[in-house]
PDB file of N, CA, C and O in Angstrom:
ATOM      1  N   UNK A   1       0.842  -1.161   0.000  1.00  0.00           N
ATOM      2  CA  UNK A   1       0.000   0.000   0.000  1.00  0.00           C
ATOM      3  C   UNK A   1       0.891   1.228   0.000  1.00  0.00           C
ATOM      4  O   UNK A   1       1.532   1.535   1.005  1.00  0.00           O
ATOM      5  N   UNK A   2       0.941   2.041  -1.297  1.00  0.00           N
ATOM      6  CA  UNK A   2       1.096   3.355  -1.440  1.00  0.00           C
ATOM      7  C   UNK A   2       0.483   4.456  -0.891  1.00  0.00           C
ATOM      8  O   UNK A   2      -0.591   4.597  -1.476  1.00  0.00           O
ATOM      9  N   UNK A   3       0.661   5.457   0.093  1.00  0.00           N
ATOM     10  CA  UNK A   3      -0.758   6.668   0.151  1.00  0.00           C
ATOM     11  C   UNK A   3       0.726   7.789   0.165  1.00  0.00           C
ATOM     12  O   UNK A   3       1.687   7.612   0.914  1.00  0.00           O
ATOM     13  N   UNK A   4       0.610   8.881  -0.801  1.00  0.00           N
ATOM     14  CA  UNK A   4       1.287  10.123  -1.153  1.00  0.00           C
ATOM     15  C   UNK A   4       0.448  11.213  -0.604  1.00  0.00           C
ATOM     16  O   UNK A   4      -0.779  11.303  -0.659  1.00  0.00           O
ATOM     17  N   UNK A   5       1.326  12.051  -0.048  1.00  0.00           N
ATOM     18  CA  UNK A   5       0.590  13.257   0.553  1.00  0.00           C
ATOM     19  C   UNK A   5       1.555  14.177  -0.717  1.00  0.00           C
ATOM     20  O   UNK A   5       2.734  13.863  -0.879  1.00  0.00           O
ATOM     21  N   UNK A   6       0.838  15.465  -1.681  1.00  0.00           N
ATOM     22  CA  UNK A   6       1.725  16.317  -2.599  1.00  0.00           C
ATOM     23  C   UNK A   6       1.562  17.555  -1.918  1.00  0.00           C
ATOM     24  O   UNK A   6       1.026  17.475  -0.812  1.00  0.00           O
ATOM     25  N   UNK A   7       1.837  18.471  -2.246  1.00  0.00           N
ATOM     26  CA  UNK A   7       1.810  19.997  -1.426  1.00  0.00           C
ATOM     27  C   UNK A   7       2.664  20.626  -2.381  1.00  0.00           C
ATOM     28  O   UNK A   7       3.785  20.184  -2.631  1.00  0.00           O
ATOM     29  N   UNK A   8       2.056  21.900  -3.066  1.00  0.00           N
ATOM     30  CA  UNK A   8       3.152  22.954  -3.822  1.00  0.00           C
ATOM     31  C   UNK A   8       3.953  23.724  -2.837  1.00  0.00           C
ATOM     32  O   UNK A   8       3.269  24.222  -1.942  1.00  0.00           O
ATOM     33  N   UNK A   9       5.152  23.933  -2.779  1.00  0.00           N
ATOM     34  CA  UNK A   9       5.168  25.065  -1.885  1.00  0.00           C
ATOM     35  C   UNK A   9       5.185  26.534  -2.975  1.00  0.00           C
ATOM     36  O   UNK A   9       5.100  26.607  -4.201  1.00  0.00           O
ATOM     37  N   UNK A  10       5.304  27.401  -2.116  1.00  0.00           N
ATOM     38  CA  UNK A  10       5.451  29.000  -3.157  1.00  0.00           C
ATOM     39  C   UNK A  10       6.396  29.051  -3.972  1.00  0.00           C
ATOM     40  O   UNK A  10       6.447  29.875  -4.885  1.00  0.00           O
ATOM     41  N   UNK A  11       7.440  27.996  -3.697  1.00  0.00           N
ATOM     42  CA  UNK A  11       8.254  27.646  -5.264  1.00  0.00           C
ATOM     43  C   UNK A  11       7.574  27.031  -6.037  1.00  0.00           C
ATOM     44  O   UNK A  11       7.952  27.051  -7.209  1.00  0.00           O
ATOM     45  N   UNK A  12       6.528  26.381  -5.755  1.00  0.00           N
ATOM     46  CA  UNK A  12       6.002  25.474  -7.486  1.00  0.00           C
ATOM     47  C   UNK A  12       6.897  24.706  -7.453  1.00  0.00           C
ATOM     48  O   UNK A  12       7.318  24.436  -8.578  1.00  0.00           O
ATOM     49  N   UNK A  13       7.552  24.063  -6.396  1.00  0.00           N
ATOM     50  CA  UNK A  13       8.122  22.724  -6.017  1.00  0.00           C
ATOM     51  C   UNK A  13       7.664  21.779  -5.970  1.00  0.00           C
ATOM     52  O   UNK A  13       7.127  21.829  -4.864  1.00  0.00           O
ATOM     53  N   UNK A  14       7.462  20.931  -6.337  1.00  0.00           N
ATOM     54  CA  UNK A  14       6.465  19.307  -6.234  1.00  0.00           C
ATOM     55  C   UNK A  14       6.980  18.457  -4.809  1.00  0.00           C
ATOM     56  O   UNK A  14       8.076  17.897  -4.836  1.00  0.00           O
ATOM     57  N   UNK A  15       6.188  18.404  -3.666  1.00  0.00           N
ATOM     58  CA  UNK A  15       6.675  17.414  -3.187  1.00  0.00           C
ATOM     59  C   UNK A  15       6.284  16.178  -2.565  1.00  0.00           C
ATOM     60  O   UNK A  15       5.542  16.489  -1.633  1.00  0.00           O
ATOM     61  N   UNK A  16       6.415  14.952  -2.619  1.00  0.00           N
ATOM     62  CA  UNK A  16       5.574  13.927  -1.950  1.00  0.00           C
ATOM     63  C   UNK A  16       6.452  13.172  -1.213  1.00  0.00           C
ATOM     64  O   UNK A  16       7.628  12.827  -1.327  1.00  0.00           O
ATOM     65  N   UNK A  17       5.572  13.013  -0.438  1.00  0.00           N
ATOM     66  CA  UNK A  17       6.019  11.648   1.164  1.00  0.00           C
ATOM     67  C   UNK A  17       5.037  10.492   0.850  1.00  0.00           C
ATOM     68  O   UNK A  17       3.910  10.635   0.377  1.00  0.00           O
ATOM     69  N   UNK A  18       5.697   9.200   1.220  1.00  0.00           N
ATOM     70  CA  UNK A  18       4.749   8.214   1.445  1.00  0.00           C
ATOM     71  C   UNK A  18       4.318   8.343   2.682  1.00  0.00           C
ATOM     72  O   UNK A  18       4.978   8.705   3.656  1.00  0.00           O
ATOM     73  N   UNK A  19       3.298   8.068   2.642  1.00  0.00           N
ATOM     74  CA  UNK A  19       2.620   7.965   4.187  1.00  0.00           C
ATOM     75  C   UNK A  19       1.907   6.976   4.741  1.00  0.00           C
ATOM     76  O   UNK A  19       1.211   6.991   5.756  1.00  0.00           O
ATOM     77  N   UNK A  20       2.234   5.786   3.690  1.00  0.00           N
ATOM     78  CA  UNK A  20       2.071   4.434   4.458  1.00  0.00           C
ATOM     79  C   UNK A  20       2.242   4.078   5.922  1.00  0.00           C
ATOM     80  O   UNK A  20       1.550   3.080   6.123  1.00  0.00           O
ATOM     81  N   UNK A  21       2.657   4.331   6.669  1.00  0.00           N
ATOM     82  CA  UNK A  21       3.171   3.950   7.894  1.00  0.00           C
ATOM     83  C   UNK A  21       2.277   5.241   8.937  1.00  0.00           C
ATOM     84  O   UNK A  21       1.636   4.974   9.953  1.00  0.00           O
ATOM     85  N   UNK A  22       2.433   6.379   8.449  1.00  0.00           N
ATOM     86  CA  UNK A  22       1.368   6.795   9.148  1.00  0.00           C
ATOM     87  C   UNK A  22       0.117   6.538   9.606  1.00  0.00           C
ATOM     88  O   UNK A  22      -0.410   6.487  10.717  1.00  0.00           O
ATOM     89  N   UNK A  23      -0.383   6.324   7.998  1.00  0.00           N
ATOM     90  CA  UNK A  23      -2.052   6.156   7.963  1.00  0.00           C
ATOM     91  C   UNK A  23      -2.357   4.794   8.627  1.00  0.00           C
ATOM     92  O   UNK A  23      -3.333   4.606   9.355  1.00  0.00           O
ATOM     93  N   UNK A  24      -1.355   3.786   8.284  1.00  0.00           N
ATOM     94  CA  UNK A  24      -1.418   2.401   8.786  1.00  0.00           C
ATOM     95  C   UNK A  24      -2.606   2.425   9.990  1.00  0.00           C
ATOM     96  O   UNK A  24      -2.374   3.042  11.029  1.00  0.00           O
ATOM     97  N   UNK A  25      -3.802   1.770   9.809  1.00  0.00           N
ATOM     98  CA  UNK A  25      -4.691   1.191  10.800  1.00  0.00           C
ATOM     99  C   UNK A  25      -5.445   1.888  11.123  1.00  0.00           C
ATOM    100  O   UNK A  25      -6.043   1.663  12.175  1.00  0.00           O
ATOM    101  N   UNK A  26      -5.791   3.263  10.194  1.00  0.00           N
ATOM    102  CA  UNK A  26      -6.671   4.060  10.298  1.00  0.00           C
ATOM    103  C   UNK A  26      -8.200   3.912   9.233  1.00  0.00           C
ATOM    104  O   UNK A  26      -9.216   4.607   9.280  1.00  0.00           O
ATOM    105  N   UNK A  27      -7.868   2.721   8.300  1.00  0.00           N
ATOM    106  CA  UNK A  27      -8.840   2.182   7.133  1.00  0.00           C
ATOM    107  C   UNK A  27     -10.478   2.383   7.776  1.00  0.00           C
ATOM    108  O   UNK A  27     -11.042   1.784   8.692  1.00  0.00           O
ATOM    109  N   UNK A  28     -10.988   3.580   6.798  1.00  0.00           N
ATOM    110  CA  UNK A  28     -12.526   3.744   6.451  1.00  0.00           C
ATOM    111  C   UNK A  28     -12.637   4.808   7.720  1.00  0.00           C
ATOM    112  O   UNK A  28     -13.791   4.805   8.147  1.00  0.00           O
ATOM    113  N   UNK A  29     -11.990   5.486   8.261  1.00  0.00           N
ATOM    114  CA  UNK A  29     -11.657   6.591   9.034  1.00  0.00           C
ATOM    115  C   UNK A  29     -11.084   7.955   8.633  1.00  0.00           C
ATOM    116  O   UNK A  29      -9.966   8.135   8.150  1.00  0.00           O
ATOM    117  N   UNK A  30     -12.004   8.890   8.900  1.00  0.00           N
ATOM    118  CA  UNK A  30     -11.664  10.701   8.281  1.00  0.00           C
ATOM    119  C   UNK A  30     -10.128  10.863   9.760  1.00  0.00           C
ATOM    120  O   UNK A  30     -10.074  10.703  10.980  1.00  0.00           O
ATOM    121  N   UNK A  31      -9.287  11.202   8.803  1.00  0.00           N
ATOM    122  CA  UNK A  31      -7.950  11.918   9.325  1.00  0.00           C
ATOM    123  C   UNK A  31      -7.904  13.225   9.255  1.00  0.00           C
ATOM    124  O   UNK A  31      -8.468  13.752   8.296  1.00  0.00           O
ATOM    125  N   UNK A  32      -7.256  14.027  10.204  1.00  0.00           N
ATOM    126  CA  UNK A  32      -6.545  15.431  10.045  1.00  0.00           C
ATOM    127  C   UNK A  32      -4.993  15.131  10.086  1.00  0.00           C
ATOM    128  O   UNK A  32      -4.466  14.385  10.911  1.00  0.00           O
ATOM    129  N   UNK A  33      -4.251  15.901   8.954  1.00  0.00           N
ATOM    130  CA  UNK A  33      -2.763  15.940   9.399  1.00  0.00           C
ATOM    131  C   UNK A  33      -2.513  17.305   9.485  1.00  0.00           C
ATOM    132  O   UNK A  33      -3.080  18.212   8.876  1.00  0.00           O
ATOM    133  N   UNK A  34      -1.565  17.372  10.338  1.00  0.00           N
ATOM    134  CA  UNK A  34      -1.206  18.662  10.526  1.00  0.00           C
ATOM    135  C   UNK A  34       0.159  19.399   9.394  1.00  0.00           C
ATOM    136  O   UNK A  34       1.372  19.203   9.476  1.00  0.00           O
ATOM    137  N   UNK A  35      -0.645  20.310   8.338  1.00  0.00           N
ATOM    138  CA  UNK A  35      -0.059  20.701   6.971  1.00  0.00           C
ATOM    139  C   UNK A  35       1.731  20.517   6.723  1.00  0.00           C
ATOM    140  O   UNK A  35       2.236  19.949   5.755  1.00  0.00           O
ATOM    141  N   UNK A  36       2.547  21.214   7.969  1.00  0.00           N
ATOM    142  CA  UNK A  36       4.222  21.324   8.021  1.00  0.00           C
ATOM    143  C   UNK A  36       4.664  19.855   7.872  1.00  0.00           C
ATOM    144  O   UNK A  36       5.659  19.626   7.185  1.00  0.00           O
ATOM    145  N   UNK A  37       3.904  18.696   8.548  1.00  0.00           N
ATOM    146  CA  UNK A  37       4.607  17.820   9.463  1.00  0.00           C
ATOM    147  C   UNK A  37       3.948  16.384   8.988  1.00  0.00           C
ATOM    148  O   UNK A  37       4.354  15.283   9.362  1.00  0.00           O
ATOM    149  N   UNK A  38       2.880  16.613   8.113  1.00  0.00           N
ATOM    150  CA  UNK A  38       2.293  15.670   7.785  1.00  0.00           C
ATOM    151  C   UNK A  38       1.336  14.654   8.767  1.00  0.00           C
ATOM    152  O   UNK A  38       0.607  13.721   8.430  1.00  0.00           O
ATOM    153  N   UNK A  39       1.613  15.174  10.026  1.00  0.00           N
ATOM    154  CA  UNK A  39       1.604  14.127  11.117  1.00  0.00           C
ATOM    155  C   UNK A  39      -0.257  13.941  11.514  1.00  0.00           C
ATOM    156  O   UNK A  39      -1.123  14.803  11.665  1.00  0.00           O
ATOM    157  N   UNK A  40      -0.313  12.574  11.574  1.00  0.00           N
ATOM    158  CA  UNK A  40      -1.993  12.596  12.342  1.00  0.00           C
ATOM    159  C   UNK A  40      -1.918  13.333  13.234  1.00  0.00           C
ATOM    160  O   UNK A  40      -0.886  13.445  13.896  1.00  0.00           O
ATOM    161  N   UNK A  41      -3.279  14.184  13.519  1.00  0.00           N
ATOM    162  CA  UNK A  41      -3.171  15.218  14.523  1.00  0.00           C
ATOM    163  C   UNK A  41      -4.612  14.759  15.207  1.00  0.00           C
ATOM    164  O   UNK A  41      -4.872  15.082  16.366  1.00  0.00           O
ATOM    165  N   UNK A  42      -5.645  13.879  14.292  1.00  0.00           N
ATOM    166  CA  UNK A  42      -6.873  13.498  14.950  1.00  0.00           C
ATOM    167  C   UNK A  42      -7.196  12.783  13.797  1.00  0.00           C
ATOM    168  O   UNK A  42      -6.955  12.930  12.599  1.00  0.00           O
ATOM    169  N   UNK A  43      -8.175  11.478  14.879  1.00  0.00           N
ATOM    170  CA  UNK A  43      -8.646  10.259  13.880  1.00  0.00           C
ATOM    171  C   UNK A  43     -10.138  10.492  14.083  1.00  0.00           C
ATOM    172  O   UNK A  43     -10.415  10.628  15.274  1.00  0.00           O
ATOM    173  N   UNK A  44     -11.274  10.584  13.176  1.00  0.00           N
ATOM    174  CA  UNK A  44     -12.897  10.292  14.064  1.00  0.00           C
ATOM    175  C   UNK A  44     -13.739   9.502  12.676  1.00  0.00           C
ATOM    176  O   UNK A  44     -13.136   9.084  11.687  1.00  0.00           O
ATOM    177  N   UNK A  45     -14.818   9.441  12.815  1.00  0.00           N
ATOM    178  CA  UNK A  45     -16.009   9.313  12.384  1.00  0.00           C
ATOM    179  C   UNK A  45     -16.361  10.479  11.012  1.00  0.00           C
ATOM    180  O   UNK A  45     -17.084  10.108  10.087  1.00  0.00           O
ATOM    181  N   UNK A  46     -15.921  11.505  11.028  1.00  0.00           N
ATOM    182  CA  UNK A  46     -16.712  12.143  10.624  1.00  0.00           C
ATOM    183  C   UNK A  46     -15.488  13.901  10.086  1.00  0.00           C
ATOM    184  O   UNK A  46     -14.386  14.130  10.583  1.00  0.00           O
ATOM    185  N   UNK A  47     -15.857  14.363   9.530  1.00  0.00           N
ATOM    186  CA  UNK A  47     -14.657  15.203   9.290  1.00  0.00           C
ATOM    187  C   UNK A  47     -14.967  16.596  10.316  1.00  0.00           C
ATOM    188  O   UNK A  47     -14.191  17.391  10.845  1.00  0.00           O
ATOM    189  N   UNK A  48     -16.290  16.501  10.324  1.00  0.00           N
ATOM    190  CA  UNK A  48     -16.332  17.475  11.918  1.00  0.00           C
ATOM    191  C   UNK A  48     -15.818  16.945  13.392  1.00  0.00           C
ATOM    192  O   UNK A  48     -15.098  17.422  14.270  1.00  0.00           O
ATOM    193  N   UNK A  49     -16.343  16.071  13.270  1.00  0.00           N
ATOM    194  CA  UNK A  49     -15.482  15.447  14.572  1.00  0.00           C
ATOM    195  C   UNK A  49     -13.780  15.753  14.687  1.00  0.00           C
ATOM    196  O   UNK A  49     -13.163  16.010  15.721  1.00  0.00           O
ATOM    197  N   UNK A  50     -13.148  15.622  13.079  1.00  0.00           N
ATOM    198  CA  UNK A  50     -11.764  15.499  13.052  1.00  0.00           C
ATOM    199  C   UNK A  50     -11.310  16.761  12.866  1.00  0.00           C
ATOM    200  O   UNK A  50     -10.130  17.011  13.110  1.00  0.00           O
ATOM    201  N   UNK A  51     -12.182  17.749  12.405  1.00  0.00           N
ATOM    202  CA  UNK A  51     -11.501  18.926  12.450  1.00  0.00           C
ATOM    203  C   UNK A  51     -11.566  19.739  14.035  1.00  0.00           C
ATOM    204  O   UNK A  51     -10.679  20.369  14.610  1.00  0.00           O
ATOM    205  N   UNK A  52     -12.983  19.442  14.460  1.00  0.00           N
ATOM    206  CA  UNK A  52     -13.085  19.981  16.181  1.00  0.00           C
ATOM    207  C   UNK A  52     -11.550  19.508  16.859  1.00  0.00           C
ATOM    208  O   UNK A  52     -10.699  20.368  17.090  1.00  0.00           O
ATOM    209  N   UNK A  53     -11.322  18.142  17.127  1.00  0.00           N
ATOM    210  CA  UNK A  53     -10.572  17.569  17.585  1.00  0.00           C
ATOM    211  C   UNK A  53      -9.283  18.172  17.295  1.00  0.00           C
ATOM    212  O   UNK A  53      -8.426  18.392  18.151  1.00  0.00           O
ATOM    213  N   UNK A  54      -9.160  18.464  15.895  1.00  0.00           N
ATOM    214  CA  UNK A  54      -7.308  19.063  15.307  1.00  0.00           C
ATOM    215  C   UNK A  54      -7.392  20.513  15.944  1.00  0.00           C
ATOM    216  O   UNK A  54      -6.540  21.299  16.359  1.00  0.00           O
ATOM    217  N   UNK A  55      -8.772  20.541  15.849  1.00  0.00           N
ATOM    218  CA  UNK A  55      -8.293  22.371  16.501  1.00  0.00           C
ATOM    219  C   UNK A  55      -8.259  22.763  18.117  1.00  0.00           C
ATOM    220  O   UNK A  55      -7.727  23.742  18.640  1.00  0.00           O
ATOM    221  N   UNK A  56      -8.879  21.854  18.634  1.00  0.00           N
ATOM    222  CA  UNK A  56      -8.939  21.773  20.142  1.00  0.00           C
ATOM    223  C   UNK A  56      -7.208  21.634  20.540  1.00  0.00           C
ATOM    224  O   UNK A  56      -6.933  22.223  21.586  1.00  0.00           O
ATOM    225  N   UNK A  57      -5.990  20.922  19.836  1.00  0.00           N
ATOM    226  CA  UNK A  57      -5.060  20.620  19.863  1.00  0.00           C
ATOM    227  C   UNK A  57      -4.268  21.826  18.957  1.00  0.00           C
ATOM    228  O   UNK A  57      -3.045  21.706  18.888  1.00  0.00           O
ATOM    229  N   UNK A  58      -4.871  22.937  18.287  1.00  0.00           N
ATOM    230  CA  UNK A  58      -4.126  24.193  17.956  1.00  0.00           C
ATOM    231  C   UNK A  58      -3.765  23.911  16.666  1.00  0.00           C
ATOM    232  O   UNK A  58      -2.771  24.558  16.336  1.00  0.00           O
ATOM    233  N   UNK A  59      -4.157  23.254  15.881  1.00  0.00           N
ATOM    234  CA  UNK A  59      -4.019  23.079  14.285  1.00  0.00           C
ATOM    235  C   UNK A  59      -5.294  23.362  13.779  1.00  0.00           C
ATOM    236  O   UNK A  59      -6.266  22.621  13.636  1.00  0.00           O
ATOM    237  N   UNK A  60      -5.111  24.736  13.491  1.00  0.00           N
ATOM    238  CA  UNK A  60      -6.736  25.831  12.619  1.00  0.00           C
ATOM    239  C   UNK A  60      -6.829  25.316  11.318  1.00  0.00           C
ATOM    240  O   UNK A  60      -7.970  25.489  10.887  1.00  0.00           O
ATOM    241  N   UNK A  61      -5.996  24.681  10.416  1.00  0.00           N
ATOM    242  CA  UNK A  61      -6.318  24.011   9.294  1.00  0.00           C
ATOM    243  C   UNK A  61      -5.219  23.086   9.021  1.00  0.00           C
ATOM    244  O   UNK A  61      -4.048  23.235   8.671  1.00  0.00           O
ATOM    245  N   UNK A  62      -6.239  21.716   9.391  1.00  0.00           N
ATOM    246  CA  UNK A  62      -5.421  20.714   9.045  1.00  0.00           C
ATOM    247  C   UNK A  62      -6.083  19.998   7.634  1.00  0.00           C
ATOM    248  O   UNK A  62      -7.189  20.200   7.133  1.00  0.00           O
ATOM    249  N   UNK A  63      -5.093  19.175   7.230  1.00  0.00           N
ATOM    250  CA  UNK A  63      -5.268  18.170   6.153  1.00  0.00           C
ATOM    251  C   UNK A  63      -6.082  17.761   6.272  1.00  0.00           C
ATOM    252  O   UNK A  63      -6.177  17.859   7.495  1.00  0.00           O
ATOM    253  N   UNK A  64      -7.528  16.947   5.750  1.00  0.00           N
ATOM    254  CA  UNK A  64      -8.038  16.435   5.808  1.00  0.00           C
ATOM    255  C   UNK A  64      -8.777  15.266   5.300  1.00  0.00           C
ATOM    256  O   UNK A  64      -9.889  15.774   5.162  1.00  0.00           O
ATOM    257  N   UNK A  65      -8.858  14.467   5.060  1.00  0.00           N
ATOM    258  CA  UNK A  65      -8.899  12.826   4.082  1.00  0.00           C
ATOM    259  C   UNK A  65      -9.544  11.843   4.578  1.00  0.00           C
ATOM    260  O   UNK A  65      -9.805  12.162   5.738  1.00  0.00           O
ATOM    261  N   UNK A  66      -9.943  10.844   4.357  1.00  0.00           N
ATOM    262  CA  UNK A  66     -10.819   9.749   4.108  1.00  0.00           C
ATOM    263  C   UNK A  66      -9.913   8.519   4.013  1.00  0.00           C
ATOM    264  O   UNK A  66      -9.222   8.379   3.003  1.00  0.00           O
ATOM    265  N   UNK A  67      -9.876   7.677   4.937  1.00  0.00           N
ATOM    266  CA  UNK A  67      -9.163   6.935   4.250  1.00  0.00           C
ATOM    267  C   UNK A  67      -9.614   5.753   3.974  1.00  0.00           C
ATOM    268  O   UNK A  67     -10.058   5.240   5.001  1.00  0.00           O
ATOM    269  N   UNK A  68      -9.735   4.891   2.814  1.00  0.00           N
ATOM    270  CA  UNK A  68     -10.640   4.277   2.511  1.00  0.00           C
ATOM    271  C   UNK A  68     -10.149   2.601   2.785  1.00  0.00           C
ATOM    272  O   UNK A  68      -8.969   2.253   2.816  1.00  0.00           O
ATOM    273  N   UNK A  69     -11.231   1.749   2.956  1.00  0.00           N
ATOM    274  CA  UNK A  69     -11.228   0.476   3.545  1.00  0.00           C
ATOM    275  C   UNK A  69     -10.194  -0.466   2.545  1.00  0.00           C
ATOM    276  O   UNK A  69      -9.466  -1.278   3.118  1.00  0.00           O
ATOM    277  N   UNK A  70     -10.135  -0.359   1.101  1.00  0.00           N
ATOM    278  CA  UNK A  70      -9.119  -0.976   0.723  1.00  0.00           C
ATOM    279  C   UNK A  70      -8.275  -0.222  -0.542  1.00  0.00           C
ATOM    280  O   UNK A  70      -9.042   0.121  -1.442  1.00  0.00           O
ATOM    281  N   UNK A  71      -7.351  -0.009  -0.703  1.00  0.00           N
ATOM    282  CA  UNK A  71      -6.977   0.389  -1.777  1.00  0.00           C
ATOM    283  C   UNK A  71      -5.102   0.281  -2.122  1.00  0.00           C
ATOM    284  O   UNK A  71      -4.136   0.074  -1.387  1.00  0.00           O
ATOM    285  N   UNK A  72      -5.237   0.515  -3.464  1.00  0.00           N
ATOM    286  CA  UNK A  72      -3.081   0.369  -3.869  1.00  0.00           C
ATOM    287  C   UNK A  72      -2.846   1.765  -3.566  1.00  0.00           C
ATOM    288  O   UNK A  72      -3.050   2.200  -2.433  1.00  0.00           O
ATOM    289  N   UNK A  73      -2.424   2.497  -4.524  1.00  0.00           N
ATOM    290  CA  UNK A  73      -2.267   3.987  -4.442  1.00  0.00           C
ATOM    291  C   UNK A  73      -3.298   4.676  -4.612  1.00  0.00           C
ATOM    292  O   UNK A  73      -4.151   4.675  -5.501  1.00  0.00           O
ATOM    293  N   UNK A  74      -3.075   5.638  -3.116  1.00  0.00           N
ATOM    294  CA  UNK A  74      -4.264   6.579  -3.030  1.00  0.00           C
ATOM    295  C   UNK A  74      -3.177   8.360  -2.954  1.00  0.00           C
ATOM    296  O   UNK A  74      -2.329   8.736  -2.145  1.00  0.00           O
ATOM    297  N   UNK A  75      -3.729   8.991  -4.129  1.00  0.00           N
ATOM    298  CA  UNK A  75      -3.225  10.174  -3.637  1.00  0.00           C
ATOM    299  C   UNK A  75      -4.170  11.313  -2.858  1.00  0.00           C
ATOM    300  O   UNK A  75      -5.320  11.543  -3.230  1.00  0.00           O
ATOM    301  N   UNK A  76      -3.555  11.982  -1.754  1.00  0.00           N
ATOM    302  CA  UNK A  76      -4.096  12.929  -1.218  1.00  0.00           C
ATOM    303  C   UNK A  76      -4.178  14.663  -2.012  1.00  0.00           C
ATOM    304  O   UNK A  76      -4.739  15.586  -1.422  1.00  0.00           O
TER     305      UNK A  76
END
């Protein structure tokens, strides 16, 4: 299992991380990552649930995604 997180920065730089190992064991669950760091910042039900949760913890806009029950490469 492939999952790529891309992000331009203000260079119009291309960049991707695998994030297999992150997402690992989060299947058919809405994620927040936190944008710098990539990092899970909150797992829930629901993408309100996951955004309340990322911001209660001081991340005002996090990543936000789906991650789905089976798949090869998923890009974010």
């Amino acid at each position: 299992m492939q999952i790529y997180f891309l992000c331009y920065h203000i260079t119009m730089k291309l960049k991707t991380q695998d994030l297999s190992q992150s997402l690992k064991g989060y299947s058919s669950k809405w994620v927040a990552l936190k944008p710098q760091t990539t990092k899970v910042v909150a797992v829930g039900s629901s993408p309100k649930i996951v955004i309340e949760k990322a911001r209660k913890i001081g991340v005002d806009s996090p990543v936000l995604t789906r991650i789905p029950k089976d798949y090869g490469t998923y890009i974010l």
